[in-house]
C-alpha positions in Angstrom: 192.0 111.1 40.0 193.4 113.7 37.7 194.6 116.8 38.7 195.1 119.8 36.6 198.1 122.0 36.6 198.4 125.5 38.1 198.7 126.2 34.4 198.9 130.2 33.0 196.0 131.6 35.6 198.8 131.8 38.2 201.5 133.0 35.9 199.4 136.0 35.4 198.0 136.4 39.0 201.7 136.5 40.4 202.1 139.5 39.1 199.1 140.7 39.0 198.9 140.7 42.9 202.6 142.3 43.3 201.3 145.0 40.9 198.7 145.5 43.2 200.3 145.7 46.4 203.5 148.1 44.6 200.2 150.7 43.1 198.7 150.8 46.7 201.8 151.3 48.6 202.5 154.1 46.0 199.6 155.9 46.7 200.1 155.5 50.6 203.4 157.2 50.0 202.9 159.7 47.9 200.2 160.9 50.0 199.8 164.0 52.3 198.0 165.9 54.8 197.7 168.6 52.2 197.1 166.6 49.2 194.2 167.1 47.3 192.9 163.7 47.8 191.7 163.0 51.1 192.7 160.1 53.7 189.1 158.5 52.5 189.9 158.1 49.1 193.4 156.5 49.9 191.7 153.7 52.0 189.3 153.4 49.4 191.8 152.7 46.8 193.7 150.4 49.4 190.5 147.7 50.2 189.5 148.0 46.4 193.0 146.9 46.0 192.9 144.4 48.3 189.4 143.4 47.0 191.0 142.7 43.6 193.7 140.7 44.4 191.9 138.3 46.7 189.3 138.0 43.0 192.5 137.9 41.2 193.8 134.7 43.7 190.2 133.2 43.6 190.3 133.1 40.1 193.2 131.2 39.4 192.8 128.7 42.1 190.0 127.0 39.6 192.7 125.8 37.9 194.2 123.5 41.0 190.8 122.2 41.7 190.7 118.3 40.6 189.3 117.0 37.5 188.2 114.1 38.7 187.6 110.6 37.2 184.6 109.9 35.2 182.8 112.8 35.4 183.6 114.2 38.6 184.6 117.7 38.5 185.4 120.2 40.3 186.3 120.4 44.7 183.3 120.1 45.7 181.7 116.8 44.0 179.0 115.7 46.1 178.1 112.2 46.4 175.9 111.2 43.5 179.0 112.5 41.3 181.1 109.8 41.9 179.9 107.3 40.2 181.2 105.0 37.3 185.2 104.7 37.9 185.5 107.1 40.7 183.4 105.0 42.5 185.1 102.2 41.3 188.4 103.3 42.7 187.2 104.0 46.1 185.4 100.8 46.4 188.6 98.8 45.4 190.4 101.3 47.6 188.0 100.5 50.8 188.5 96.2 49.6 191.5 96.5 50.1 191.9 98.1 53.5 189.5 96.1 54.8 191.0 92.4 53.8 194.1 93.4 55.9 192.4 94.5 59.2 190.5 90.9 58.8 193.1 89.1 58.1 195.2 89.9 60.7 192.4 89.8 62.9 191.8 86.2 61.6 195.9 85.3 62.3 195.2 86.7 65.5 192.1 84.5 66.0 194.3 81.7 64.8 191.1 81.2 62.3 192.8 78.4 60.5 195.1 76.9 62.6 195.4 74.0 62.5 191.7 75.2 60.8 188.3 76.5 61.5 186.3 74.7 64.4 183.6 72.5 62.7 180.5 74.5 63.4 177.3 73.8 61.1 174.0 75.9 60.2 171.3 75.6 59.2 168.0 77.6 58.8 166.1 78.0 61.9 163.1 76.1 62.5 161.1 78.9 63.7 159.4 80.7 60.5 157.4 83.6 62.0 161.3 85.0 61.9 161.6 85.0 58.4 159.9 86.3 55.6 157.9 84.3 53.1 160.3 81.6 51.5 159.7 82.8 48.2 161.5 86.3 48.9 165.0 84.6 50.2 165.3 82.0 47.8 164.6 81.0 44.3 161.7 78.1 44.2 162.8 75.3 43.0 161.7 74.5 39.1 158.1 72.4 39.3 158.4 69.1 37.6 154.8 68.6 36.6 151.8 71.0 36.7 150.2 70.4 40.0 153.5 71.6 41.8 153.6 74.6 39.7 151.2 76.9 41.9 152.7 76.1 45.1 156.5 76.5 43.8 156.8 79.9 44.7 156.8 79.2 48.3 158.7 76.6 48.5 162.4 77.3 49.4 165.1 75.9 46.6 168.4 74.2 48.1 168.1 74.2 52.0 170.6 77.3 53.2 173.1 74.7 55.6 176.8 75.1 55.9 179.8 74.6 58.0 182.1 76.9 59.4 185.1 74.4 58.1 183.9 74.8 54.5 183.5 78.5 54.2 183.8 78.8 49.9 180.6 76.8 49.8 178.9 78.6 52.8 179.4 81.4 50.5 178.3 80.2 47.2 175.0 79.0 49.6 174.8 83.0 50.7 175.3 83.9 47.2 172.7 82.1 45.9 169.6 83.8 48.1 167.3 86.2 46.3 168.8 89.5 48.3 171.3 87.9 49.7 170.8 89.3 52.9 171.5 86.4 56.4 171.0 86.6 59.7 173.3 85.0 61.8 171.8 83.7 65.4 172.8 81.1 68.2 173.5 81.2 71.5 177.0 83.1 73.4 179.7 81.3 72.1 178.2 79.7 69.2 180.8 81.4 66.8 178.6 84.0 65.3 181.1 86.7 65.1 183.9 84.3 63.8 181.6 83.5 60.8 180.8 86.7 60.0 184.6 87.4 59.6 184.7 84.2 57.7 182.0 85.0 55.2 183.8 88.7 55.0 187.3 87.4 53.8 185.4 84.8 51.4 183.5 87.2 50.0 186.4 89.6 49.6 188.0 86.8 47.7 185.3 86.1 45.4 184.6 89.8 44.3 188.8 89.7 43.7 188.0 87.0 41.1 185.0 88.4 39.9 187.4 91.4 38.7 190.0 89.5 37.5 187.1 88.0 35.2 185.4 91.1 34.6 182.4 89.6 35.9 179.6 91.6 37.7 180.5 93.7 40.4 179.9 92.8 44.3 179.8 94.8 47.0 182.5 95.0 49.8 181.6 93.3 52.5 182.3 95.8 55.7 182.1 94.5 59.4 180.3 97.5 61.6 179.5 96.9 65.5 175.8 97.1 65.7 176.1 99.7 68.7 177.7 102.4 66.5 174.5 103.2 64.9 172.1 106.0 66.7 169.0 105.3 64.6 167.5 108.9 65.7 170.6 110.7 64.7 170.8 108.7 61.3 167.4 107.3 60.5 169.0 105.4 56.9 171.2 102.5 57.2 172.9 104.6 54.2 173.4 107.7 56.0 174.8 105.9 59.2 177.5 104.0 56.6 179.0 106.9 55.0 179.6 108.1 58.2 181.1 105.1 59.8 183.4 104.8 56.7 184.6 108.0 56.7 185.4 107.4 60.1 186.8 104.1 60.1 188.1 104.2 56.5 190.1 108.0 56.3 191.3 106.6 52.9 187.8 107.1 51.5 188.8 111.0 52.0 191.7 111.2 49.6 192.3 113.9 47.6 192.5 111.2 44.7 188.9 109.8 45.2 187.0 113.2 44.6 184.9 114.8 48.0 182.0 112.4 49.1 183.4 109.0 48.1 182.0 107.4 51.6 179.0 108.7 51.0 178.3 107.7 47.1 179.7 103.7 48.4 176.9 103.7 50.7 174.2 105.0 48.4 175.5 103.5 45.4 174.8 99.8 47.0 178.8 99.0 47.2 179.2 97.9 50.3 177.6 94.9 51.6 177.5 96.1 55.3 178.1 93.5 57.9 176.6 94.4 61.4 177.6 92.4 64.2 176.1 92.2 67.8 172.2 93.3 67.4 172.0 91.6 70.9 174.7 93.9 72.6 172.4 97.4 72.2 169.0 98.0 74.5 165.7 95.9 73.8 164.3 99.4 72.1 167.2 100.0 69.8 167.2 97.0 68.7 163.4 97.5 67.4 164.4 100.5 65.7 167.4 99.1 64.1 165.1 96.6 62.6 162.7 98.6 61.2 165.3 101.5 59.9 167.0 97.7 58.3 163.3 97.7 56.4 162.7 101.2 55.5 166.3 101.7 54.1 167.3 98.4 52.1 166.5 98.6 48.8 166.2 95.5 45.8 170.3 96.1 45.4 171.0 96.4 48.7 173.0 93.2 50.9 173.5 92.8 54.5 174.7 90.1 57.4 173.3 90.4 60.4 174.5 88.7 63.9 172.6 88.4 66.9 172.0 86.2 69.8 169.0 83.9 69.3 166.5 85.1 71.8 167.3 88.4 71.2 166.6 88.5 67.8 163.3 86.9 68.2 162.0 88.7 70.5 163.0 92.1 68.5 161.1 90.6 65.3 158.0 90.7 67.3 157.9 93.4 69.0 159.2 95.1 65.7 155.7 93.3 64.4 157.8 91.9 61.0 160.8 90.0 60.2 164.0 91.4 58.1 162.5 91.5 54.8 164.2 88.7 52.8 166.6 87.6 55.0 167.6 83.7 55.7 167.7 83.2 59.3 170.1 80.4 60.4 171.7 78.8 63.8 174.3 76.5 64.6 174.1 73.2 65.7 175.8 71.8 68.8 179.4 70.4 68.0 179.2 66.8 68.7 182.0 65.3 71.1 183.5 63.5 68.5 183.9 66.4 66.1 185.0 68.3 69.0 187.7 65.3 70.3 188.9 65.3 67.1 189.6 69.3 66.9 191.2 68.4 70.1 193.2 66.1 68.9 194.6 68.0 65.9 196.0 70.9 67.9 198.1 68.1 69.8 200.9 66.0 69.3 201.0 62.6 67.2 201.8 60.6 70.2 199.5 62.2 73.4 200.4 61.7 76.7 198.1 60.1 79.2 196.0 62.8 80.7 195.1 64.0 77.3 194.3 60.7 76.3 191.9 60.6 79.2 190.3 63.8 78.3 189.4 62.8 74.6 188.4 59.6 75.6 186.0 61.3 78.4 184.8 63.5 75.4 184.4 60.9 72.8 181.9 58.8 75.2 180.2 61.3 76.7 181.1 60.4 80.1 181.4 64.2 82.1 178.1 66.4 81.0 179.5 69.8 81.7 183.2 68.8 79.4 180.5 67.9 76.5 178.8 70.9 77.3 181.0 72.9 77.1 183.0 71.6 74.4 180.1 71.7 71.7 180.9 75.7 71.7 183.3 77.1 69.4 183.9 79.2 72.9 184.4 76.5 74.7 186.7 74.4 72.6 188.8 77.7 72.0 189.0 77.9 76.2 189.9 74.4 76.4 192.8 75.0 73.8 194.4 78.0 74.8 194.4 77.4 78.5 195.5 73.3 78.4 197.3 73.4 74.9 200.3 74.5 76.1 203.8 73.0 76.6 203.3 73.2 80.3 199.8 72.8 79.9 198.2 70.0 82.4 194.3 69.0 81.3 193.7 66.9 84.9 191.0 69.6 86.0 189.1 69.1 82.6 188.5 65.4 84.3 187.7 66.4 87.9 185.1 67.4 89.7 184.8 70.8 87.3 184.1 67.8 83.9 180.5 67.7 85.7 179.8 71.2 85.7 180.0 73.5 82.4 179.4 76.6 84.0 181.9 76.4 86.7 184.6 75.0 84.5 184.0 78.1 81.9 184.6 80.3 84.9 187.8 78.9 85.7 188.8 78.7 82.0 188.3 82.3 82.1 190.4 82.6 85.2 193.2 80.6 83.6 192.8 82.8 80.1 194.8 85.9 81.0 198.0 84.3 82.6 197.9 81.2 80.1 198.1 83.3 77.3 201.1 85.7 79.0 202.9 82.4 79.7 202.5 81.3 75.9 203.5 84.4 74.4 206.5 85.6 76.0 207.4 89.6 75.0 209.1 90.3 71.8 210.4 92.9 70.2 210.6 91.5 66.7 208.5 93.0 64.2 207.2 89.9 62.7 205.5 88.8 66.0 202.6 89.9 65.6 201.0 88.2 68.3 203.6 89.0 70.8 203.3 91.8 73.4 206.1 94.2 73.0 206.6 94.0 77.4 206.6 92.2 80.2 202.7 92.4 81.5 201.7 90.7 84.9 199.0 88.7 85.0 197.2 90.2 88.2 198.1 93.4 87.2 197.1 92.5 83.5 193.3 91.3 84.9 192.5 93.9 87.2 193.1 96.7 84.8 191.1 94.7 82.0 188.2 94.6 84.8 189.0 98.7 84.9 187.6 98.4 81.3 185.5 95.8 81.5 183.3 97.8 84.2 184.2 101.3 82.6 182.7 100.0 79.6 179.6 97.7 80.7 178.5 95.3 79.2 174.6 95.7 79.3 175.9 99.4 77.7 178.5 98.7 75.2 181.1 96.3 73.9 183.2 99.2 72.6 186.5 99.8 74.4 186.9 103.4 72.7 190.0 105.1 73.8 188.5 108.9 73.6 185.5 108.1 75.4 187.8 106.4 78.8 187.8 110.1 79.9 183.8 110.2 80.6 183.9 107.3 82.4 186.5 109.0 84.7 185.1 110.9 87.7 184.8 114.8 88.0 187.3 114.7 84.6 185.4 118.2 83.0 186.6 120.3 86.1 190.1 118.6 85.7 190.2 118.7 82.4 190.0 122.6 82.8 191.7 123.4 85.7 194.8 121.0 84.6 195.0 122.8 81.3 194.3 126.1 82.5 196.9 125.9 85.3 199.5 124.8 82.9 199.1 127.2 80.2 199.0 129.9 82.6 202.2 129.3 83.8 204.0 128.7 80.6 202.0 132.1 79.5 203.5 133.8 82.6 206.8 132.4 82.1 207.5 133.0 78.7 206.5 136.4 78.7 208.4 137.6 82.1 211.3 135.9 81.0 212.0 136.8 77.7 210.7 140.1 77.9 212.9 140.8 81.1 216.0 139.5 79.7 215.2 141.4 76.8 214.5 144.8 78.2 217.4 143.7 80.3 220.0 143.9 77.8 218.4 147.0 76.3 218.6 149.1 79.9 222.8 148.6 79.6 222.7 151.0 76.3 221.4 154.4 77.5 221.0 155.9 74.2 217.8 153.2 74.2 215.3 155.4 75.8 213.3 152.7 76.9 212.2 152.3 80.9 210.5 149.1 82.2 209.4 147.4 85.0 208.7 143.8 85.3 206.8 142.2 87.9 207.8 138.5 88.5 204.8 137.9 90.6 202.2 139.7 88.9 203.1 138.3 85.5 202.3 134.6 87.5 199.4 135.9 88.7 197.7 137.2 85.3 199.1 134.3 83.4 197.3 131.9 85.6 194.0 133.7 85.9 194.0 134.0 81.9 194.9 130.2 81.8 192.4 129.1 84.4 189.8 131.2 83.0 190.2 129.5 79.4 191.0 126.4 80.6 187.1 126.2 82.8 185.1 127.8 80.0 187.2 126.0 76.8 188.6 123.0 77.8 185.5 121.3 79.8 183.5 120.2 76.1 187.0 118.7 74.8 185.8 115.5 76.4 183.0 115.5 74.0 184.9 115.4 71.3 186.5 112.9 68.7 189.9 112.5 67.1 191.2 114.5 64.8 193.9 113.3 62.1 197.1 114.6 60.2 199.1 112.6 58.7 202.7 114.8 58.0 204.4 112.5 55.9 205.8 114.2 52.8 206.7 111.8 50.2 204.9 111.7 47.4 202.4 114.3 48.8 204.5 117.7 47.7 201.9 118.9 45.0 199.4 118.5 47.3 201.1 120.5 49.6 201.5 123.7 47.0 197.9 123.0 46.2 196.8 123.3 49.4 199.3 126.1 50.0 197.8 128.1 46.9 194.3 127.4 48.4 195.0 129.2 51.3 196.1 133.1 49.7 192.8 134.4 49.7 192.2 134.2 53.2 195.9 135.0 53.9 195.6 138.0 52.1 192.1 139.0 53.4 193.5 138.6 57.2 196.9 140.2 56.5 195.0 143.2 55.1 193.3 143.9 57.9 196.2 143.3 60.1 198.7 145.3 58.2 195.4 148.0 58.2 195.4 147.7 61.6 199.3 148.3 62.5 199.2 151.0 60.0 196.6 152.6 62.0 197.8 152.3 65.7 200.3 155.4 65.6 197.7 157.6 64.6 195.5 156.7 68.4 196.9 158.4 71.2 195.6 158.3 74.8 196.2 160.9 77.3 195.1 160.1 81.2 196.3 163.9 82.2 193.2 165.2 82.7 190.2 162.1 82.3 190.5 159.9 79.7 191.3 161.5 76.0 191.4 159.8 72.6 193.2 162.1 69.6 193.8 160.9 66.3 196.4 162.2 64.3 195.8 161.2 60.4 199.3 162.2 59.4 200.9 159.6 61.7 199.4 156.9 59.5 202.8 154.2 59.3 201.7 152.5 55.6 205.4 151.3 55.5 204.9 149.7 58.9 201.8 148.3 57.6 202.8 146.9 54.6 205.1 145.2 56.1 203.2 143.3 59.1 200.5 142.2 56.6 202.7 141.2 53.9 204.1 138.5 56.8 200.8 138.1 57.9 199.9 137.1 54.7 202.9 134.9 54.0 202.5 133.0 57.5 198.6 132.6 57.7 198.7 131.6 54.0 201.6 129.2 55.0 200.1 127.9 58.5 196.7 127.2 57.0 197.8 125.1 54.0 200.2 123.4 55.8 197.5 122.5 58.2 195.2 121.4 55.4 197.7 119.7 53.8 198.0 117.4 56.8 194.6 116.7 57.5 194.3 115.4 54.0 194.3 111.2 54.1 195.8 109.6 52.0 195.2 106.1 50.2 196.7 104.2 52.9 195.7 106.1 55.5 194.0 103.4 58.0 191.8 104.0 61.3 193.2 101.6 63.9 193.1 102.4 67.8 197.0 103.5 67.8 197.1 105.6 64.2 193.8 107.3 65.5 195.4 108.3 68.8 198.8 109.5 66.9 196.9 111.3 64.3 195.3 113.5 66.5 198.6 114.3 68.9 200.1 115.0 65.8 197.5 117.7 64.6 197.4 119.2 68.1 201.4 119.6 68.1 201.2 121.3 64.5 198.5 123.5 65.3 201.7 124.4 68.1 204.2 124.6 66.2 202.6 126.4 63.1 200.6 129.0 65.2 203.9 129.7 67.4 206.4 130.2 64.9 203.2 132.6 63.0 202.6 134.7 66.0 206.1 135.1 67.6 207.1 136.5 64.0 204.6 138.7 63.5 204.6 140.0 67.5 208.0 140.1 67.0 208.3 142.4 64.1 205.1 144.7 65.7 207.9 145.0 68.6 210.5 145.5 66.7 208.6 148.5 64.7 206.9 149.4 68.0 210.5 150.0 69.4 212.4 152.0 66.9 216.1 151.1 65.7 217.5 151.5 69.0 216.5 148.0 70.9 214.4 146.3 67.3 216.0 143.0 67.2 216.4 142.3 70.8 212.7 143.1 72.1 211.8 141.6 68.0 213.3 138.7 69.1 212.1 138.2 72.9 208.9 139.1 72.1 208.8 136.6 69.3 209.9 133.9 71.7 207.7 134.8 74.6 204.6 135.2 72.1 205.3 132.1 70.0 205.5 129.5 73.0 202.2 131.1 74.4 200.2 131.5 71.7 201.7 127.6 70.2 200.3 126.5 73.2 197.2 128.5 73.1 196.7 127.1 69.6 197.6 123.5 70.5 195.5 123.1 73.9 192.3 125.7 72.9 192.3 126.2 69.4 190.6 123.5 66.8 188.1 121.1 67.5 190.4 117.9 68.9 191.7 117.5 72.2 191.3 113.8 72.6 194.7 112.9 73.2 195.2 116.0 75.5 191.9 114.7 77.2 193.0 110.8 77.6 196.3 111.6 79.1 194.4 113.9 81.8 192.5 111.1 82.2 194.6 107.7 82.2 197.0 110.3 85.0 194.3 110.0 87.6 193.1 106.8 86.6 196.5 105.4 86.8 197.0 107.3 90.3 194.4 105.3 91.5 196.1 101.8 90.0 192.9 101.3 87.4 194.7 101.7 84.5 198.4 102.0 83.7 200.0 104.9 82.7 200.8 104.1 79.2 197.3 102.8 77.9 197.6 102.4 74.3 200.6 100.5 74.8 198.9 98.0 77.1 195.9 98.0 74.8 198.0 96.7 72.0 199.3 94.2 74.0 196.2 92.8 75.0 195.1 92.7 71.5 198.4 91.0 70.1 198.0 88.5 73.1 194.4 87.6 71.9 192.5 89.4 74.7 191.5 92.2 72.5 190.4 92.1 68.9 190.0 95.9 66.9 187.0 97.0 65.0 188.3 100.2 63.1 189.5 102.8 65.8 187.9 100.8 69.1 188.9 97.7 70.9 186.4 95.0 72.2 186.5 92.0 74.4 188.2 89.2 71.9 184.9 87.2 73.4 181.4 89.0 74.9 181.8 86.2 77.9 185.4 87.5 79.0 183.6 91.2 78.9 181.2 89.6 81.2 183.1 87.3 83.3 185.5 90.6 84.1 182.9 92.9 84.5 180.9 91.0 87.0 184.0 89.1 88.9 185.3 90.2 92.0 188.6 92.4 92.3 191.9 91.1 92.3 194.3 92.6 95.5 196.2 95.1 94.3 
């Protein structure tokens, strides 16, 4: 998106502003008690001043607002106005972010090697869960006239596919009416992994369609189904944009004009893939349904997965299918397509007891090993437990081949520690399916079960990092008290100890003047009782809250920087006004306890110098603080939304909201002291004073100010939880293990279960000993 330059408006309003503030301070000067002009008329002229420089600043800041591409104009472009290129861009933008997070998820699924499991579909059987045949396919031509007036509803091509041949599984969903699907089947069946599948295929084939400026296709996006609060956001639409803001903070460049999330969703280009319809309440899933009817239009796509049973059932209550959507389940992998995966994940020349187990396979010969080997689940147990160097397949032929369900459970016994045994720790950056530590397996399980139970099944597949806090115990009260408690201290520290030392070093000059008295104890005492009475009535809704993000890197971002910087001046100015008003002001109040309480205001004792002065560095540091925080908030086009970048975006905004807010207040309470003082003790209490207030109010602004606390609020959190050996200490860092060792997949910002049955299997098993 085009930019323009700051061009000649802020050529002029330089000066214009510095002829301002030189004509007011003029006036403040040259006036008197005994001037003709009264105290009134000064002020007067001082806001009107003020006023005219903050029009004077608003003025030229139209020339940094963007230009935008193809007709979008202006900062605030609302969603209809990025349309044509713009929306072109942020579409390409959003393609390309998500092909890399499923593609590594599919290397991580090990997807193709040594390929996909065979796994075909077909439509399902049952018809009162479709609509009428005419509205998901085209009818087949009619070769003489007595078929003609039944062709319309008649299907064309049967929809079948396999999971092995995914480019014509595609062309099949391309080929429906609306191309809209609903994948079904039962746990297991590989609903998820086609839906990744069809994802990067169709990724792929809207990548060629560019290259041969054919028609543009949506982009296929992969959205848990439990994200979506259908009272909160009645529109499929709605809910989208604001799952790809979240998910995608790339959408909210700078480059793609304001709203570009939202004008993808409306504008049909994004082909939404919504996974797990089974995983949310019986009633949701009703209302999901019908919002699914009431929002899609003619243009609009969509994938759907769901257990079997589930979906049916949520058709009829619902009292309609999806309208024109191809319903389709899997078929059981037969033993010998199954043996023959086996077999290709093995050696040339097998060794006896794997011989045995195909051979068992191939004729059928233990009912729970066929069982449970016609499940993409199943087969993928079998493999990564058995299919390993050390890997010994005797129990797959013992008394546990006669029982499918009991040998799943102790597949899903053997999963954790056979995948730690096969992928030992590495440091290397290209292994990517490596943990980057040593990781236990008992240890490993039980604090997986931690999560598994934290985040139940029957209420959520989402492992989201911000929300481990609420499933934490009392964590409001100790969210406040531990915050409170700590920024008390630091708030009692810093100011007794810089303030004595400084007042220290004055008391050795006597020509200072200055007396003082400083309390050790009482200082403690008030800091703590401030803290503690933030911390309870603040900090307790942090644990609400979502992340926030900043992203500081500087390289190629500096005019955004100055932009944002020259965004800021009007409210720097309008708050340094009234704080350099304000300091002016205080020497002319004067309180006298002699006899009651008495208030006297002496005009002539009105400090404009000292006034000045504190606003003109309020001004500079508010102006500074805020664009620099703005700047940093802004994504950019690579920005990405994955469980770690999440958590480090918002520690990252929390310490520069610190570091900003101290260094502005311990300058500007630092020169107030130093002013206060007089030129005997200035730049020692200027600069103690400056310290003290700068690491209290940087915390102040890093622990209470803003909106996001969700790092501050998980390490509170994972502390007691960790305490209590439930979690470990470092979370994210075990997190990412588990996903790089296959335990875990990501979606976006959250973690799930890499399979709903090892969510359920650790959720409802029995503890490990500790």
């Amino acid at each position: 998106m085009n930019r323009r330059k700051p061009g000649w408006r802020f050529a002029v309003a330089v000066p214009a502003v510095l002829a301002v503030a030189v004509a007011v301070v003029a006036v403040w000067r040259a006036w008197t008690p005994g001037a003709e002009v009264n105290l009134a008329d000064v002020v007067a002229v001082s806001l009107a001043g003020a006023m005219l420089a903050g029009a004077v600043v608003a003025w030229a800041r139209r020339s940094a607002l963007p230009a935008g591409p193809a007709g979008v104009t202006g900062a605030g472009v609302g969603p209809a106005d990025v349309t044509g290129a713009g929306a072109g861009a942020a579409a390409q933008v959003l393609a390309g972010l998500v092909e890399r997070q499923w593609r590594a998820e599919a290397r991580n699924r090990l997807l193709d090697d040594p390929g996909p499991i065979p796994v075909h579909w077909q439509l399902i059987a049952d018809a009162t869960v479709m609509s009428q045949p005419r509205l998901i396919t085209f009818p087949t031509e009619p070769t003489d006239a007595a078929s003609l007036a039944d062709a319309k509803d008649r299907f064309g091509p049967a929809l079948t596919g396999r999971s092995d041949a995914i480019a014509a599984f595609a062309d099949a969903f391309r080929g429906l009416r609306q191309r809209r699907l609903v994948i079904t089947g039962g746990a297991g069946m590989g609903k998820t992994t086609l839906a990744i599948q069809l994802l990067l295929r169709l990724l792929a084939m809207r990548a060629a369609d560019r290259a041969g400026a054919g028609e543009g296709q949506p982009v296929p996006v992969l959205l848990p189904v439990s994200g979506w609060d259908t009272d909160a956001h009645p529109r499929l639409q709605d809910w989208l944009a604001v799952r790809l803001a979240a998910d995608y903070p790339a959408l909210a460049a700078p480059e793609l004009g304001a709203g570009a999330a939202a004008a993808l969703a409306e504008g049909g280009h994004v082909l939404p893939v919504l996974d797990g319809l089974d995983e949310i309440p019986p009633p949701a899933r009703t209302k999901v349904l019908a919002a699914l009817n009431a929002s899609l239009t003619a243009r609009d796509q969509l994938i759907l997965t769901s257990r079997r049973k589930e979906f049916t059932t949520a058709v009829r209550e619902t009292g309609r299918p999806l309208t024109a959507a191809a319903v389709i389940v899997p078929k059981p992998i037969t033993p010998e397509a199954a043996a023959d995966y086996l077999a290709a994940c093995l050696p040339a020349v097998l060794s006896g007891d794997w011989t045995r187990t195909l051979d068992a396979l191939r004729s059928r010969a233990l009912p729970g090993l066929t069982r449970l080997a016609a499940t993409p689940l199943g087969l993928w147990l079998i493999r990564t437990v058995y299919l390993t160097p050390e890997g010994d397949p005797v129990p797959l032929t013992g008394p546990l081949g006669d029982d499918a369900d009991a040998l799943r459970a102790h597949l899903l016994d053997q999963l954790i520690p056979a995948l730690i045994k096969a992928r030992p720790p590495s440091t290397d950056p290209a292994h990517h399916f490596r943990p980057r530590r040593v990781r236990d397996p008992d240890v490993t399980r039980r604090h997986l079960t931690s999560l598994a139970r934290a985040f139940p099944p029957g209420a959520t597949r989402d492992i989201t990092w911000w929300h481990i806090a609420r499933t934490t115990p009392h964590i409001r009260s100790a969210v406040g008290l531990t915050t409170g408690i700590a920024f008390g201290l630091v708030a009692a520290l810093a100011f007794t100890l810089t303030l004595g030392i400084a007042f220290g070093m004055i008391a050795l000059d006597p020509s200072s003047g200055v007396e003082f008295g400083i309390d050790f104890t009482t200082g403690i005492g008030m800091g703590i009782s401030f803290g503690l009475a933030s911390g309870l009535v603040r900090a307790r809704s942090w644990v609400d809250e979502r992340p926030g993000r900043a992203d500081l890197r500087l390289r190629g971002r500096t005019a955004l920087l100055l932009r944002s910087i020259m965004g800021a001046l009007a409210v720097g100015l309008k708050i340094g006004c009234w704080v350099g008003l304000t300091i002016a002001a205080m020497p002319m109040v004067t309180v006298e306890f002699d006899s009651g309480v008495v208030v006297r205001l002496d005009l002539a004792d009105f400090d404009a110098a000292g006034g000045l002065q504190v606003g003109a560095a309020a001004w500079l540091g508010i102006t500074l603080a805020s664009g620099l925080i703005t700047w940093a908030e802004q994504p950019t086009l690579e920005s990405t939304s994955t469980p770690r970048s999440s958590l480090r975006a918002d520690r990252a905004l929390s310490l520069l909201r610190m570091v900003v807010t101290g260094l502005l207040t311990g300058v500007l309470f630092g020169l107030v002291a130093g002013l206060v003082t007089g030129p005997g003790g200035a730049l020692i209490i200027g600069v103690a004073v400056g310290i003290g207030s700068g690491l209290t109010f940087g915390l102040a602004a890093g622990f209470v100010m803003g909106n996001h606390h969700a790092w501050l609020v998980l390490t509170i959190a994972v502390a007691r939880l960790a305490l209590e050996h439930r979690l470990p200490w470092r979370i994210m860092d075990f997190l990412d293990d588990a996903h790089r060792l296959g335990l875990l997949r990501a979606v976006g910002p959250v973690y799930q279960f890499r399979h709903a049955a090892l969510h359920d299997h650790l959720a409802a098993g029995r503890d490990h000993e500790r």
